[in-house]
Backbone as JSON, one array per atom type, in Angstrom:
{
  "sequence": "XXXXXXXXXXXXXXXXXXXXXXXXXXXXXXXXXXXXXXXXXXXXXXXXXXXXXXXXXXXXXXXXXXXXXXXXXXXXXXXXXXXXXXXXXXXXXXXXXXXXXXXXXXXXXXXXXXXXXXXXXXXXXXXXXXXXXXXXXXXXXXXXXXXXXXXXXXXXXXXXXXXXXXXXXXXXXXXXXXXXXXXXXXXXXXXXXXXXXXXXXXXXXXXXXXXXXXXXXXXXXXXX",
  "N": [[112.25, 58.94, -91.85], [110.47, 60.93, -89.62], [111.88, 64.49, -88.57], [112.2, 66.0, -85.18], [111.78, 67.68, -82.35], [111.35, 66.63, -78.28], [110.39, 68.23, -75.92], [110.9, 68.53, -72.31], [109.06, 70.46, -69.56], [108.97, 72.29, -66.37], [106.09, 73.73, -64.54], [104.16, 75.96, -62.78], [103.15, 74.84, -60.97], [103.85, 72.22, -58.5], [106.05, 69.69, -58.84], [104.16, 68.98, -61.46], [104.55, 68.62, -64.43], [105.38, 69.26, -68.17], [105.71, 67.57, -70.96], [106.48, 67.52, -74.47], [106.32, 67.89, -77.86], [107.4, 68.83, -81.23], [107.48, 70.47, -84.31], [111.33, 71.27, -85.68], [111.48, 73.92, -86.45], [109.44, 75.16, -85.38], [110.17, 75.25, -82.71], [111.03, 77.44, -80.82], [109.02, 79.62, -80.83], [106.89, 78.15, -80.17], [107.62, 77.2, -77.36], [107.87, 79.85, -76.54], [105.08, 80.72, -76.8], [103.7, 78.8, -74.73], [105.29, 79.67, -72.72], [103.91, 81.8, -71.84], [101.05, 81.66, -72.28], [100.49, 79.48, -70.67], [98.91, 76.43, -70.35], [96.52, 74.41, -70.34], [95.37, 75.43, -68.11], [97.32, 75.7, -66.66], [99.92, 77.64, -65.68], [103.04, 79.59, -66.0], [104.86, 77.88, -67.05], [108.35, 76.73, -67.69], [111.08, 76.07, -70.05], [112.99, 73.09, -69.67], [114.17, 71.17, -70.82], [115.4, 70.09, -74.42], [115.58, 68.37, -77.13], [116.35, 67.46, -80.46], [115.32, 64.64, -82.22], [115.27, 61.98, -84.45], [112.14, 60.33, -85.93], [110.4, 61.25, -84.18], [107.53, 61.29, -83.39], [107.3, 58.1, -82.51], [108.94, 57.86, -80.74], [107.84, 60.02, -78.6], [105.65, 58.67, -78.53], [106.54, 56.55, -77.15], [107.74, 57.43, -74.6], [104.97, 58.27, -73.32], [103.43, 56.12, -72.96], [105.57, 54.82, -70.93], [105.28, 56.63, -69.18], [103.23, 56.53, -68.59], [101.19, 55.73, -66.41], [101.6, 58.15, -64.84], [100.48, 60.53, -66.08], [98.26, 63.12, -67.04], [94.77, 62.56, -67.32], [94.71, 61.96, -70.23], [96.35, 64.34, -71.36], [98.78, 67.06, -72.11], [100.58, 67.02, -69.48], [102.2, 65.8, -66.31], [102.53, 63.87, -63.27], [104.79, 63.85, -61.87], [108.89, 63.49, -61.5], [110.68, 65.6, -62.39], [113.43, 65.54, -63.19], [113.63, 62.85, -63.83], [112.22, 62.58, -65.78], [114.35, 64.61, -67.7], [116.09, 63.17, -67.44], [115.37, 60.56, -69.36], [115.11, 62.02, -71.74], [117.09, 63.06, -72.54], [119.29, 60.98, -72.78], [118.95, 59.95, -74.98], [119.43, 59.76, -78.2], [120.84, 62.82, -80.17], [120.5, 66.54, -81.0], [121.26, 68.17, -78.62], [119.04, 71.06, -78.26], [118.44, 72.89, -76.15], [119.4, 73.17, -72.71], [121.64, 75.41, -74.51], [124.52, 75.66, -73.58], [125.14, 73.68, -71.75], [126.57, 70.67, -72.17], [125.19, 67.43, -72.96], [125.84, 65.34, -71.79], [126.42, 66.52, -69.15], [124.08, 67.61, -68.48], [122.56, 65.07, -68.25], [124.29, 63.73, -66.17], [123.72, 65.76, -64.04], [120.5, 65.86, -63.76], [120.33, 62.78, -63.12], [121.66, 63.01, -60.77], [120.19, 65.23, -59.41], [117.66, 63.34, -59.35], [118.39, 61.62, -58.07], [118.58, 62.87, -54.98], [115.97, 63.76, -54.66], [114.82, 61.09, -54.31], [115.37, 60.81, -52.37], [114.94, 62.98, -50.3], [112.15, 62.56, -50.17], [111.94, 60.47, -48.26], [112.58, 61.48, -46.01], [111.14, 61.94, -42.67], [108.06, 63.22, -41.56], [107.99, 66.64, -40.14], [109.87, 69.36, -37.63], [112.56, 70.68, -38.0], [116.34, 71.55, -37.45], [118.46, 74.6, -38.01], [121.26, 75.0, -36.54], [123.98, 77.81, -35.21], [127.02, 79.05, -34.19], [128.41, 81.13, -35.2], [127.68, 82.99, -37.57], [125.17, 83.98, -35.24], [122.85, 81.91, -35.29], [119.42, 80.08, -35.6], [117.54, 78.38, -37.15], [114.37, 77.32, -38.27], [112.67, 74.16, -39.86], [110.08, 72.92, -41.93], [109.43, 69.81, -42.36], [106.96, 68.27, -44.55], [105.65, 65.58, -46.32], [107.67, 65.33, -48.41], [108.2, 67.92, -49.15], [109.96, 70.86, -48.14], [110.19, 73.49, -45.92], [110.61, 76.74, -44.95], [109.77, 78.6, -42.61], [107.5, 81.79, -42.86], [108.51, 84.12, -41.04], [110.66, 83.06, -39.72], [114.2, 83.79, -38.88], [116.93, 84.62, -40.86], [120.77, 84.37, -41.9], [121.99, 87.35, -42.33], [124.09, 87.83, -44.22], [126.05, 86.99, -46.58], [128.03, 84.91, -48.87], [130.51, 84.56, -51.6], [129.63, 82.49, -53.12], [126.78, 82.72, -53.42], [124.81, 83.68, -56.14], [123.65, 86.51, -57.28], [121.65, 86.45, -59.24], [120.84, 83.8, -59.25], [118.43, 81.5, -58.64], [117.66, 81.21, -55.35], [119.82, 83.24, -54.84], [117.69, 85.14, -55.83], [115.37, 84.52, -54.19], [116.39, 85.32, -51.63], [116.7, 88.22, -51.64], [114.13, 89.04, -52.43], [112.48, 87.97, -50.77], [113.44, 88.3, -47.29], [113.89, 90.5, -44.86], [115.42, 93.24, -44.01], [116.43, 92.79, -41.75], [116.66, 90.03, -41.23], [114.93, 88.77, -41.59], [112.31, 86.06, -42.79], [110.0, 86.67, -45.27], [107.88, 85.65, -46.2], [106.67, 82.57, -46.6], [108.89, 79.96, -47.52], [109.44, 77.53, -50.13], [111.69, 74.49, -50.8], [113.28, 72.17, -52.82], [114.84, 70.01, -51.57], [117.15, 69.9, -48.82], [119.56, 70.95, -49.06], [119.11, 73.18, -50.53], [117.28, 74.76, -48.76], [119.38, 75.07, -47.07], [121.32, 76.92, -47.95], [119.91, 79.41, -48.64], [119.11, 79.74, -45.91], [121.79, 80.41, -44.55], [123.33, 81.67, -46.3], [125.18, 81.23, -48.08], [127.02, 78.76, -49.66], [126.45, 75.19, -48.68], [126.46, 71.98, -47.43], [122.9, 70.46, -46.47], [122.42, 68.49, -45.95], [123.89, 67.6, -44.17], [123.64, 69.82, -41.96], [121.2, 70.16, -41.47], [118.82, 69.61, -38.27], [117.56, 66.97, -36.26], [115.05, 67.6, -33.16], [116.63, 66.61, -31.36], [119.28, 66.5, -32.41], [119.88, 64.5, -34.51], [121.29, 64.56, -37.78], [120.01, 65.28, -40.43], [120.67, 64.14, -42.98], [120.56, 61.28, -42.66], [118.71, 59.73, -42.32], [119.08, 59.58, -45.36]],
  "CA": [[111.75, 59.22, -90.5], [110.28, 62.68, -89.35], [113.04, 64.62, -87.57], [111.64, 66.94, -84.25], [112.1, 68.34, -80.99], [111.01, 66.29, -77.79], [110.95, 68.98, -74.95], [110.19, 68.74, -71.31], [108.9, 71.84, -69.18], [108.34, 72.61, -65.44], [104.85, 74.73, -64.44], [103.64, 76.84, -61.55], [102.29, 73.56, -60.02], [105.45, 71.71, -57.91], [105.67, 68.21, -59.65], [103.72, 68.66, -62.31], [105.31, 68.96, -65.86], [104.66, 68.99, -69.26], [106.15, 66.72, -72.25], [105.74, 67.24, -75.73], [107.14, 67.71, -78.74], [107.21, 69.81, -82.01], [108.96, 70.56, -85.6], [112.19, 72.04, -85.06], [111.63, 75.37, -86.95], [108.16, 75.9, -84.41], [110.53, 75.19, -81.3], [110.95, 79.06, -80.43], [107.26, 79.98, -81.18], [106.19, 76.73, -79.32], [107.88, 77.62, -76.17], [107.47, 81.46, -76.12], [103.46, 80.88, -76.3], [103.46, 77.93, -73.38], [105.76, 80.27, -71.14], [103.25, 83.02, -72.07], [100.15, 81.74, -72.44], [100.31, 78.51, -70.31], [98.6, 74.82, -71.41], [95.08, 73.8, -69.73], [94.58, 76.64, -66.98], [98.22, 75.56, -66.19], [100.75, 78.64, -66.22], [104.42, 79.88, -65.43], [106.11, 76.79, -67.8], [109.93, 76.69, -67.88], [111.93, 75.06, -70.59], [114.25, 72.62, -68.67], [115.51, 69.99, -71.49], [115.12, 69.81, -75.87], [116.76, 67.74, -77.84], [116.13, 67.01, -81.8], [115.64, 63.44, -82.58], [114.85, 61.36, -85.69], [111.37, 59.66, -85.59], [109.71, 61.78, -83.09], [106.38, 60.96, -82.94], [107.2, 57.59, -81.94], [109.41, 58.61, -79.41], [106.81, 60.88, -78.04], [104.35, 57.77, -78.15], [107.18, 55.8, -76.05], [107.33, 58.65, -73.25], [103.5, 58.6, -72.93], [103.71, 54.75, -72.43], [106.71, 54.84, -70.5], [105.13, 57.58, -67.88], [101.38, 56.79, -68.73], [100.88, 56.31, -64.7], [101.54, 59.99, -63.88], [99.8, 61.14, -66.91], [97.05, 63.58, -66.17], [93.7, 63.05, -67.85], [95.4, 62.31, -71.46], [96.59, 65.5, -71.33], [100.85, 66.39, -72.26], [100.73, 67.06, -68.71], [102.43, 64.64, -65.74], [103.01, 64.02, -61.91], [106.23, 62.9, -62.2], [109.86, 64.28, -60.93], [111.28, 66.95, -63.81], [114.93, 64.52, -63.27], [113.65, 61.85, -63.98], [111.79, 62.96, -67.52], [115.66, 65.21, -68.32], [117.13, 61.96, -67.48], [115.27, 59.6, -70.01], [115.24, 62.65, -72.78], [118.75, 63.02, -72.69], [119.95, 59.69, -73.17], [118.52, 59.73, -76.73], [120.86, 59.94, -79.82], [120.33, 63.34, -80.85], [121.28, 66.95, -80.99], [120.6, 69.35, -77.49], [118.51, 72.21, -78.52], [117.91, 73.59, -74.8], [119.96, 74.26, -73.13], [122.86, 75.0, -75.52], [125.48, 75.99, -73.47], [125.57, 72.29, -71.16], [126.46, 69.5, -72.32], [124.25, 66.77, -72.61], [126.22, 64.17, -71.0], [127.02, 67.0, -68.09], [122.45, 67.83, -68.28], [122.02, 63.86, -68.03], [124.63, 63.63, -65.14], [123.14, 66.42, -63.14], [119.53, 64.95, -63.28], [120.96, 61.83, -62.43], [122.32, 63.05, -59.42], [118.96, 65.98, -58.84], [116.59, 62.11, -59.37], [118.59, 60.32, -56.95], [117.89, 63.56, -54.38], [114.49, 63.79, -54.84], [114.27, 60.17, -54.27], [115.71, 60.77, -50.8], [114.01, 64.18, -49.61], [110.87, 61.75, -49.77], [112.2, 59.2, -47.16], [112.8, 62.13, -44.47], [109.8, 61.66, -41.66], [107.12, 64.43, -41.51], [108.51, 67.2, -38.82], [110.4, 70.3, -37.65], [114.24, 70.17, -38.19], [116.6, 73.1, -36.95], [119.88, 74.44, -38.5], [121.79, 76.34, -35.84], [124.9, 78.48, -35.74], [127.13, 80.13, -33.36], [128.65, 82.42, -35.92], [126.98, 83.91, -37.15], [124.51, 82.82, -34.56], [121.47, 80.98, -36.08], [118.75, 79.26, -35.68], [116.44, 78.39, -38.07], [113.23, 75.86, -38.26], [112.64, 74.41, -41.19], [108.99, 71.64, -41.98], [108.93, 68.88, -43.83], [105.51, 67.57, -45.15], [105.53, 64.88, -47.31], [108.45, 65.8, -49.02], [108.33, 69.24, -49.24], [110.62, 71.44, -47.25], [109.1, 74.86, -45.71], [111.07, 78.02, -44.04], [108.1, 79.44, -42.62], [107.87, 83.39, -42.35], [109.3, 84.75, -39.41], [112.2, 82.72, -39.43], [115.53, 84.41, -38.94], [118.56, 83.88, -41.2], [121.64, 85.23, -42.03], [121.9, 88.59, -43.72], [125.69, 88.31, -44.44], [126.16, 86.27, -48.25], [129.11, 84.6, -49.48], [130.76, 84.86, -52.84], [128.41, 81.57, -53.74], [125.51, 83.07, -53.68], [124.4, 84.89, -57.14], [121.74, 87.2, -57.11], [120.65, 85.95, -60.35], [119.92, 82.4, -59.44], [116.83, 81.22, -57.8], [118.06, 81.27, -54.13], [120.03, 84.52, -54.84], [116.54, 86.44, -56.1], [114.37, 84.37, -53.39], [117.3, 85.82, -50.4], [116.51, 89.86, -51.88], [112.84, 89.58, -52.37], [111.38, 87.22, -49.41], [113.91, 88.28, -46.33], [113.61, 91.96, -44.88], [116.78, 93.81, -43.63], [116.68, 92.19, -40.36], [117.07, 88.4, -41.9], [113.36, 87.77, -41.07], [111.7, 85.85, -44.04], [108.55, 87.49, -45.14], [106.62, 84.49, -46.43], [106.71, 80.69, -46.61], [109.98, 79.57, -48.61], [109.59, 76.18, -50.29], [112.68, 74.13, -51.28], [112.99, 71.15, -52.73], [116.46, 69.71, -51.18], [117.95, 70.35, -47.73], [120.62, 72.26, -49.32], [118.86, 74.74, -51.31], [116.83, 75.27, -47.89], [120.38, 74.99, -46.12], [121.8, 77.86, -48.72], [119.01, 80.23, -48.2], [119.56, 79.85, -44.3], [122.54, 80.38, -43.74], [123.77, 82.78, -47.13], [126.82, 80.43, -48.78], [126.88, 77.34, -49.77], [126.16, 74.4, -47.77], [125.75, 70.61, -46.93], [121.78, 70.7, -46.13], [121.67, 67.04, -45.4], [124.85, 67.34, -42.75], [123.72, 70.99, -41.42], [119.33, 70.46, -40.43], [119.11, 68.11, -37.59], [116.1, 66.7, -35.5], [115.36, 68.32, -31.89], [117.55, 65.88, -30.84], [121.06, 66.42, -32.85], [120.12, 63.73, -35.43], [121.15, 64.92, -39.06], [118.62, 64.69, -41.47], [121.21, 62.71, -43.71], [120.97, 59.92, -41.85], [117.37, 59.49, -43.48], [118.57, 58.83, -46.79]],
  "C": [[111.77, 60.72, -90.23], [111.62, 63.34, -88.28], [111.99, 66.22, -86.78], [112.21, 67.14, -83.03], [111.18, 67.92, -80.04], [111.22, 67.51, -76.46], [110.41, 68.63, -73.37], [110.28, 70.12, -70.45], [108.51, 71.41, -67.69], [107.09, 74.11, -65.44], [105.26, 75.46, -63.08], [103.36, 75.24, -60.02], [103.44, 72.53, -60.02], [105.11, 70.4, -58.1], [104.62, 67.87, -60.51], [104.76, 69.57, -63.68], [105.11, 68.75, -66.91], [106.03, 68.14, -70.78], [105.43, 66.55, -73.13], [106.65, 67.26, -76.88], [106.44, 68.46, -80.05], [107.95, 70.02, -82.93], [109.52, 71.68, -84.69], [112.27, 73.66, -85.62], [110.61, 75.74, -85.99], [108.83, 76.13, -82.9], [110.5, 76.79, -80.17], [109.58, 79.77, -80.1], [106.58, 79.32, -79.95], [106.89, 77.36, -77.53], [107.76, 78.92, -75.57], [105.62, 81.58, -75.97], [103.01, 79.91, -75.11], [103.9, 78.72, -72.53], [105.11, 81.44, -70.79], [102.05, 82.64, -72.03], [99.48, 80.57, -71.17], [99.37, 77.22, -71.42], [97.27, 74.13, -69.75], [95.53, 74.31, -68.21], [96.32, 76.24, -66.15], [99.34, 76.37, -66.35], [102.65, 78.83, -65.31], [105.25, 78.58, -65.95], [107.11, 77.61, -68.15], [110.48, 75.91, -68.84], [112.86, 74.4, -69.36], [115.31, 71.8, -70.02], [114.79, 70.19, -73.09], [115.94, 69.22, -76.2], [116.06, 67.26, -79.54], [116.43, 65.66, -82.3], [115.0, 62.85, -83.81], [113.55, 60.32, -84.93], [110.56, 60.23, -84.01], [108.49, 61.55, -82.53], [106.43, 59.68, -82.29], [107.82, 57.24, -80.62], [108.7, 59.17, -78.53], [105.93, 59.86, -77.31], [105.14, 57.2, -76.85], [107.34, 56.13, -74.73], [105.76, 58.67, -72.8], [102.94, 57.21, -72.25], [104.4, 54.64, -71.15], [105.97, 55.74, -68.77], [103.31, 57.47, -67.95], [100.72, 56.42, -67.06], [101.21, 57.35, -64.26], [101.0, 60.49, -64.93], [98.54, 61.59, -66.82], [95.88, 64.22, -67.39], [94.0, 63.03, -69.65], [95.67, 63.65, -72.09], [98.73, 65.36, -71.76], [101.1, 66.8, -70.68], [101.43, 65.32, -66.88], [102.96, 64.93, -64.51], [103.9, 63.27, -61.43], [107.48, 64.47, -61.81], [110.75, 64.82, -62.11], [112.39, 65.79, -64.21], [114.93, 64.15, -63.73], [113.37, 62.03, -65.92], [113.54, 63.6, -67.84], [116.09, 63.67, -68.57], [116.68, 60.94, -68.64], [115.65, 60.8, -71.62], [116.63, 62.76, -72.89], [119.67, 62.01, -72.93], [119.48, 59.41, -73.94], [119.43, 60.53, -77.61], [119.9, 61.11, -79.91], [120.68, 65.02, -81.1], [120.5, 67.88, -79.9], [119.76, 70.66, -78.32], [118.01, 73.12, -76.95], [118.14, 72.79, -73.62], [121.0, 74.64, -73.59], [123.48, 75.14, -74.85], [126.13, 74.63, -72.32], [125.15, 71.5, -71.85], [125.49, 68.75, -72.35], [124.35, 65.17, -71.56], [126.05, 64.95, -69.76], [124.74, 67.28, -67.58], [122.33, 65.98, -67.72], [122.6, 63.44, -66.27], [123.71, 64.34, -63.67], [121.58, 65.9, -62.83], [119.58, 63.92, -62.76], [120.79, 62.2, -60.97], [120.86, 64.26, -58.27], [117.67, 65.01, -58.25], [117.11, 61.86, -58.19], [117.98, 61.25, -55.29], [116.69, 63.68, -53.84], [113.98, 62.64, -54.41], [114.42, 60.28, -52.56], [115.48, 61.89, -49.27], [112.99, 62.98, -49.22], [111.02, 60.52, -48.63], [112.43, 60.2, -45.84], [111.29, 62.35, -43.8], [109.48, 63.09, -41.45], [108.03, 65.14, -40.37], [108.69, 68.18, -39.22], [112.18, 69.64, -37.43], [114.81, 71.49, -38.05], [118.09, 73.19, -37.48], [120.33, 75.46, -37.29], [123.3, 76.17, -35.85], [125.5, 79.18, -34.83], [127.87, 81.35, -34.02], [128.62, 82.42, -37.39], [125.84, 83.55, -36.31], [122.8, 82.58, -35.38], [120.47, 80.13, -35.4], [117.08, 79.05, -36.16], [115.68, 76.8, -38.07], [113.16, 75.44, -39.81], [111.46, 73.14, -41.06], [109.18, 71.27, -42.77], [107.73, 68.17, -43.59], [105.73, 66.75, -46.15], [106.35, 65.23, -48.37], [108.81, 67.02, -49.1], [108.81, 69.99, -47.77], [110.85, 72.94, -47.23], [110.33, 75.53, -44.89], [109.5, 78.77, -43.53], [108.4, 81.07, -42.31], [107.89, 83.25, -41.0], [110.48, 84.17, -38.8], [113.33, 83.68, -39.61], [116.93, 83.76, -39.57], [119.06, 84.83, -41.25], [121.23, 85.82, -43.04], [123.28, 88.67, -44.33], [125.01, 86.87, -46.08], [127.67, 86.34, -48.74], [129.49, 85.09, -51.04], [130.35, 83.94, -53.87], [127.8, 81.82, -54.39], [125.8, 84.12, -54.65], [123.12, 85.19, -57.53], [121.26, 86.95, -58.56], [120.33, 85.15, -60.29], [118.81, 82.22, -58.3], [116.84, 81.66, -56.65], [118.74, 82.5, -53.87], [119.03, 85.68, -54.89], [115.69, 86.17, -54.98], [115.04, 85.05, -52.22], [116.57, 87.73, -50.01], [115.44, 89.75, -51.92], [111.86, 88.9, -51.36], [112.32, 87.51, -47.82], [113.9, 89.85, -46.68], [115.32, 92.2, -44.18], [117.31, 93.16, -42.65], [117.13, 90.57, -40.6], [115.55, 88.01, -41.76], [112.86, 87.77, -42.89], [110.1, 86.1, -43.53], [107.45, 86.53, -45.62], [107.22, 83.18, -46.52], [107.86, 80.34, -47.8], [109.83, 78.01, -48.9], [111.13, 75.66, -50.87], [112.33, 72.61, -51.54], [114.21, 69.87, -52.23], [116.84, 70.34, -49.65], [118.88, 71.02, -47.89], [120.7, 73.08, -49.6], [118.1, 75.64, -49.95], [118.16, 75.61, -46.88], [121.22, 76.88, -46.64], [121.12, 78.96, -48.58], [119.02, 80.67, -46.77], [120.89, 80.58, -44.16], [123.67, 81.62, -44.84], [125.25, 82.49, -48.03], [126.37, 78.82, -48.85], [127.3, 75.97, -48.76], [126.01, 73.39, -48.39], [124.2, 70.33, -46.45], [121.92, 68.98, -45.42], [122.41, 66.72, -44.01], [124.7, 68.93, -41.59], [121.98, 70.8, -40.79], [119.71, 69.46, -39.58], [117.62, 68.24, -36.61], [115.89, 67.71, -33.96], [116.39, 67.56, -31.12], [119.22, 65.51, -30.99], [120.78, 65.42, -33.34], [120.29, 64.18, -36.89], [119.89, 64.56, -39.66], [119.83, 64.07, -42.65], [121.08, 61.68, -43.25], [119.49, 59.18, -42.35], [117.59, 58.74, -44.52], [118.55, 57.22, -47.23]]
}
């Protein structure tokens, strides 16, 4: 049985993702020309998950089966939740190749727990939802559309930042390059979680689902 590398990737384009697969000596090559070149007019791919398994191609076939309702245009492309793909690749016998330094039980857990999320953003009712604060004082809007959860520019958050927040991760670089001195955000912040929008607000880590609430003082946990 052929032995390869099953990988999945996030794009530019929010719930769409790509699954494929590749010998394990091309894996490097293979991913430095997708995150560089993109894959059918589709650009800005991320490794998220690899793993090296025996019998790959039919593995591959079983994923294409398996997800062939979000599959776009027989393409390796799919409109499907990133989680959910980590979560089935990872529970295959085999050895992590990306990303080495977690686990694969601790990668399978965390999708796990990112899927079940995702499943429960989508049950919160279209609207505006408000986090406020009397110290530092706050108050921030935040839209949800059909899952997706918006800061819109000109909102005001905090400029103060815990010892949480690191300016190297996502929410640390989006804080320094989309909010101006004053706390006002300078363009449209998407999130996909009440907490990463809660974390961004407010500059430390947060509860998002026990901190937005309706105009009325209803959490938005109470949704899920």
């Amino acid at each position: 049985m052929a032995t390869g590398v099953l990988y999945v990737m996030s794009s530019a384009v929010k719930g769409l993702i790509k699954i494929g697969k590749t010998e394990t000596r091309n894996f490097p090559e293979r991913m430095r020309k997708l995150e560089t070149d993109g894959y059918r007019n589709v650009t800005s791919f991320k490794r998220r998950f690899a793993i090296e398994v025996e019998d790959y191609d039919e593995k591959e076939r079983m994923l294409d089966e398996i997800f062939s309702k979000a599959r776009v245009s027989e393409s390796e492309l799919f409109a499907l939740d990133i989680d959910l793909a980590v979560k089935l690749l990872s529970s295959f016998e085999g050895r992590q190749i990306y990303p080495e330094a977690e686990p694969k039980e601790q990668v399978f857990a965390e999708a796990t727990k990112q899927h079940h999320e995702h499943t429960d953003v989508l049950k919160i009712p279209n609207g505006t939802y408000y986090l406020v604060r009397k110290k530092p004082p706050l108050h921030v809007q935040m839209i949800v559309e059909d899952g997706e959860l918006t800061i819109p520019a000109g909102q005001r958050v905090s400029t103060t930042e815990g010892a949480s927040i690191d300016p190297h991760t996502r929410i640390g670089a989006q804080r320094r390059e989309c909010v101006d001195q004053a706390g006002v955000v300078i363009k449209d912040m998407h999130f996909d979680t009440p907490s990463a929008a809660g974390v961004f607000a407010i500059g430390r880590a947060c509860n998002g689902w026990k901190e937005w609430k309706t105009e009325d003082g209803r959490v938005i946990g109470s949704f899920r």
